[in-house]
N, C-alpha and C positions, 0 to 999 in steps of 0.2 A: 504493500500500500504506500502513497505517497501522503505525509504527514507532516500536518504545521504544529509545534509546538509556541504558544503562546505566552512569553515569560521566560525569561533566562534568569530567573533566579535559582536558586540549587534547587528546589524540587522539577523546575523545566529543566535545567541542564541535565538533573539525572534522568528523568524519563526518557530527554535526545538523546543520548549517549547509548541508553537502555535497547530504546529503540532501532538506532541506526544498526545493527546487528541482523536485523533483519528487514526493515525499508528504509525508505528512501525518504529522508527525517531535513526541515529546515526551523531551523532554532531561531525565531522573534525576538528580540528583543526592540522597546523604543527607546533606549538610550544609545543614539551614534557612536559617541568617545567607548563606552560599552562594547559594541558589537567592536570594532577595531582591533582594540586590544584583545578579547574574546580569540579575533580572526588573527592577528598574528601570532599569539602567545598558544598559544590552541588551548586555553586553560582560561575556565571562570576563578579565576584569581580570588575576586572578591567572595563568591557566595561557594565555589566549591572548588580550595586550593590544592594539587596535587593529584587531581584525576585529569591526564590527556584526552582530549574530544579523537574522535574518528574521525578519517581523513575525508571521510564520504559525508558527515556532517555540515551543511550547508548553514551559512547564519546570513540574515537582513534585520534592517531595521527599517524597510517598509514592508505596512501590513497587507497591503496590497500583492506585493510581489509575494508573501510571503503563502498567502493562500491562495494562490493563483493557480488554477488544474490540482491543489490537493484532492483528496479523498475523505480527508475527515483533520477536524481541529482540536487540538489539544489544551484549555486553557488554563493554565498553570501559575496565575497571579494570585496574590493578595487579596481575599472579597470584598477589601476597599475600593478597588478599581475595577470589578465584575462590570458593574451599570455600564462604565463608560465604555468597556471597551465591548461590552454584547452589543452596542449600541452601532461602534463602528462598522463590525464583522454584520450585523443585520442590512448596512447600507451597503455595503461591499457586496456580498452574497447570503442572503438572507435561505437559501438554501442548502448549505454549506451542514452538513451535521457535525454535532460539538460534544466533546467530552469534556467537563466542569471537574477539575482537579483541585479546586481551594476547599478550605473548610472553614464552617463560621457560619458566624449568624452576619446582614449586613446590617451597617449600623446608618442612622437611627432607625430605617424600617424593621428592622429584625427581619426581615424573610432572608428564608433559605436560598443557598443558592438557586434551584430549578423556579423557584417564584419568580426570580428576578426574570431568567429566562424566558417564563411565562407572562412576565407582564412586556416584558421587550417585544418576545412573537408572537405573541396572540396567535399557540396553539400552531404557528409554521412552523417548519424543520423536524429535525431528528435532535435531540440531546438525551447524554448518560451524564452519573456521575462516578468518578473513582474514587476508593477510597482506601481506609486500612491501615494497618501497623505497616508502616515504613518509611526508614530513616532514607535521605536522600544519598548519602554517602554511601552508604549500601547497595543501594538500586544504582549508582552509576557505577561502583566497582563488581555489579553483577553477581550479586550473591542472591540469594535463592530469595524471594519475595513473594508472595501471596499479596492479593489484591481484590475487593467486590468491587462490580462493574453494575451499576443499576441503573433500570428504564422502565417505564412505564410501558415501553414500544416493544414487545416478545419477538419479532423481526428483526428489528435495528440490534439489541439487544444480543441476540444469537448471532446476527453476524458478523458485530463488532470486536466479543469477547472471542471470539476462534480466530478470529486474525490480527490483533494487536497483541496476544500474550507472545514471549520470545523464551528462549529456552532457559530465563534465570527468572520470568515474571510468570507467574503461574496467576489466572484472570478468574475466578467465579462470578458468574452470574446471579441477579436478585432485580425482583418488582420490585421490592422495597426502596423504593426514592429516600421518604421521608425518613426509617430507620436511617439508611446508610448516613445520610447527609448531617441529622441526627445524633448521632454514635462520634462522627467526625469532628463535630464543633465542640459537642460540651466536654469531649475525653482532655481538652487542654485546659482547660476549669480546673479539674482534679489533679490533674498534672501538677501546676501551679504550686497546690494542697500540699500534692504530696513531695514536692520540690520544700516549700516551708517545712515540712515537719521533719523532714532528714534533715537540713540546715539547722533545723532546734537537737537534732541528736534526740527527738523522742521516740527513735526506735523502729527497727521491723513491725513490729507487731501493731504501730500507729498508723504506718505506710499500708497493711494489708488490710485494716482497717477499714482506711481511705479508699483500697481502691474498689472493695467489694461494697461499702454502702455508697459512693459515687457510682457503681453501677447501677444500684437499685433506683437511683433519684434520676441516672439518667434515662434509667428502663421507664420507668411513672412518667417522664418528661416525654420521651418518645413516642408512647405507645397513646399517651394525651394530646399529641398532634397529631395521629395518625400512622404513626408507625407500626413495624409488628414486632411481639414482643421477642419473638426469636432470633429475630435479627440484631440483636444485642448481647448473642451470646457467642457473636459469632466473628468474622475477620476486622467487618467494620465498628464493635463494638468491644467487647474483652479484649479482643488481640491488638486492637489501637489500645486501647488502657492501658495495658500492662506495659508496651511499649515504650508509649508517654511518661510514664508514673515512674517507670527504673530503668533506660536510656541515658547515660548522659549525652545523650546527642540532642534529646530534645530539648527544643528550646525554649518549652513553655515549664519544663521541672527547671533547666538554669535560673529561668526565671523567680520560681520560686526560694532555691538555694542562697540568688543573691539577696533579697529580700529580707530571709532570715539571719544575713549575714550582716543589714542593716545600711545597705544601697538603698537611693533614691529609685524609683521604679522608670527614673528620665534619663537616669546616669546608667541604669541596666541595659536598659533598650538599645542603647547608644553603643554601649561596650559590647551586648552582641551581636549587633547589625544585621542580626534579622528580624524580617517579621515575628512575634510571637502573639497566635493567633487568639488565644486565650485571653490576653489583658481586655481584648475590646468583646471577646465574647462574654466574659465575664457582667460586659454593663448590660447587654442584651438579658 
């Protein structure tokens, strides 16, 4: 398949990277001085240093060129920036079928990602969403990853997850939009939790705690906007928790560690210079 990745922060550069192995992958980003550097250095420096890009990896920073004759789009940004850029991609080719890679609630509307989508196409196109335990760093150095792929669409659905899994990305399929997406946003909540209470040293036994009644609160949460309740037990939910909660790759337990360490939460952000998706879903 021929495939736009949308975002070249580390979780797009690992899925490009991921994917170039098997298609034919062009890496977006809109920052020019960005892609440059990207293109000469063959390495995202900034968001993911020491993993080399493949030679057959393509990068622009017009969005135009960049889904021009794809087959399907990958978007891989921050849910701060969903609206604007589903916005662009809908004038461009509103046709165009899209897999929703962020997690989160947006803020101030709180809708899910797939809502935004639905209030952009009004019910046009094809859209999934991806989700799951998985660290970026991982998925670019190609180590074995699981992943749920949900759609309302059982068509689009079946034929998306059989041809974008690659031989280190293992794809399940789920109707469950609202679990997945669901299971996605609130496991960096708890994360957070459980970043603060190993930073206080209160222990295993607080952390395991934390991450079984954050399931429970997140299952009630889920399963009260419409999710199912099984789908919480599963890749997009327990297995992103546990991920989250005792990782330290993730960014939303740093989060919490620096916290309890007695960092401003302005001075965190900054020192780890990625998004951590949790601060803002936390206000949702």
């Amino acid at each position: 398949m021929k495939l736009a990745i949308l975002g070249a922060g580390a979780w797009g550069t690992a899925l490009a990277i991921n994917f170039s192995a098997c298609h034919q992958v062009t890496l977006w980003t809109r920052n020019t001085d960005q892609k440059v550097k990207i293109e000469r250095q063959r390495v995202n420096q900034r968001y993911l240093p020491g993993v080399m890009l493949p030679d057959n990896l393509q990068l622009t920073y017009d969005l135009g060129v960049a889904i021009k004759t794809v087959d399907l789009a990958l978007v891989a940004i921050p849910i701060a920036g969903l609206r604007q850029l589903l916005e662009q991609l809908y004038q461009l080719n509103k046709s165009l079928p899209i897999v929703l890679c962020c997690k989160g609630f947006e803020s101030p509307s709180t809708q899910l990602p797939h809502q935004v989508v639905q209030e952009i196409y009004a019910g046009e196109g094809s859209y999934a969403i991806l989700s799951g335990p998985s660290f970026a760093k991982e998925v670019a150095q190609q180590r074995p990853t699981a992943l749920t792929l949900a759609s309302k669409d059982n068509t689009f659905l079946k034929m998306i997850s059989s041809q974008i899994r690659t031989p280190y990305l293992r794809i399940y399929a789920s109707n469950d939009v609202i679990g997945v997406e669901t299971g996605g946003a609130t496991k960096n909540v708890i994360a957070i939790a459980a970043g603060i209470s190993d930073g206080l040293e209160l222990g295993s036994n607080a952390r395991a705690a934390l991450i079984t009644r954050g399931l429970a609160e997140i299952t009630r949460l889920g399963v009260a906007l419409g999710g199912h309740k099984e789908t919480f037990m599963g890749l997009a939910g327990l297995g992103d928790l546990i991920l989250t909660c005792t990782g330290n790759l993730s960014r939303n337990r740093q989060v919490g560690l620096r916290l309890a360490a007695g960092m401003q939460l302005t001075d965190i952000l900054q020192d780890i210079g990625h998004v951590a998706e949790g601060v803002h879903t936390v206000q949702a």
